[in-house]
Structures are given as structure tokens and as C-alpha cells.
N, C-alpha and C positions, 0 to 999 in steps of 0.2 A: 611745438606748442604755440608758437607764433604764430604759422598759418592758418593752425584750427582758432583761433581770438579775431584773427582777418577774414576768416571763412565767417565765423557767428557775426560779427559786428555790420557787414556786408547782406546779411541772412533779415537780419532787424531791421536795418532801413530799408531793405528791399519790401518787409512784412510792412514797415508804417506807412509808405507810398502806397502801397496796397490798398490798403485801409482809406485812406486818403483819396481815393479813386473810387473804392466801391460802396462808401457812405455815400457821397453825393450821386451816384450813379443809382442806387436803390433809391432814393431819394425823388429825382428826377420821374424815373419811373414808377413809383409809388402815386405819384401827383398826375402824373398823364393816366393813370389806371380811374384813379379816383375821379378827375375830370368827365373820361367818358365814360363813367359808371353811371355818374349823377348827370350828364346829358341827355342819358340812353333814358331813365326813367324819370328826370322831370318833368315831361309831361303826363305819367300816369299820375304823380302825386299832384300834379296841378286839376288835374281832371276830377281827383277824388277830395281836395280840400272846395273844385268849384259845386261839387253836388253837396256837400257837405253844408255848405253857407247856404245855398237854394233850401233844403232841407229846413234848416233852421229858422230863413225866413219865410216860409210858408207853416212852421210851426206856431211862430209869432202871428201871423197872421191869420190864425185860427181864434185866436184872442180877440183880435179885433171885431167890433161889433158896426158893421157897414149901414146899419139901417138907422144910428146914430147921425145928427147933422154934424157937416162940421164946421168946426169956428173956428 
């Protein structure tokens, strides 16, 4: 009965070192994923907010009335 209490107790801190390894390690790796995720396509989303503002001010500028002096 002794040894199986030596065996579990041995079994436990072997599991929480475990634990303790592969949180930070999914961790690390979660963060290097997401890094070059958002590298790889920030430039599409940069390309699509810069036509989106171009858009918008040429929308405004349809408003404006150019044949107006200006002061």
C-alpha cells in the first residue's frame, strides 16, 4: 500500500509539471500563430479600410459645390 501512495503522489507532480509546461508552451505558440496571421493579412485589411476612406471622400465631395467662391 505504501508504494502504490509513492507511485500516485510521484504520478501528480509529474501531471502538474506537465501542466506547467504545456500552458506556457500553447501559450507561446498561440501568440506566434496569431502574430503571423495578422502580418500575413494586414495588408489586405489596410488596402480595404484605404479604398474605403477614398470612397467616402469622394462621396463628400460630391456635396461640395465647386462653382461656389471660396472665402
Amino acid at each position: 500500500m505504501q508504494g502504490f501512495q509513492a507511485v500516485a503522489a510521484s504520478s501528480s507532480s509529474v501531471f502538474a509539471a506537465l501542466i506547467w509546461w504545456l500552458i506556457p508552451f500553447f501559450a507561446v505558440l498561440g501568440a506566434i500563430i496569431y502574430v503571423t496571421w495578422v502580418a500575413k493579412f494586414k495588408d489586405k485589411y489596410a488596402n480595404e479600410t484605404n479604398r474605403s476612406v477614398t470612397k467616402f471622400q469622394s462621396f463628400q465631395d460630391s456635396f461640395r459645390d465647386d462653382s461656389a467662391p471660396n472665402t
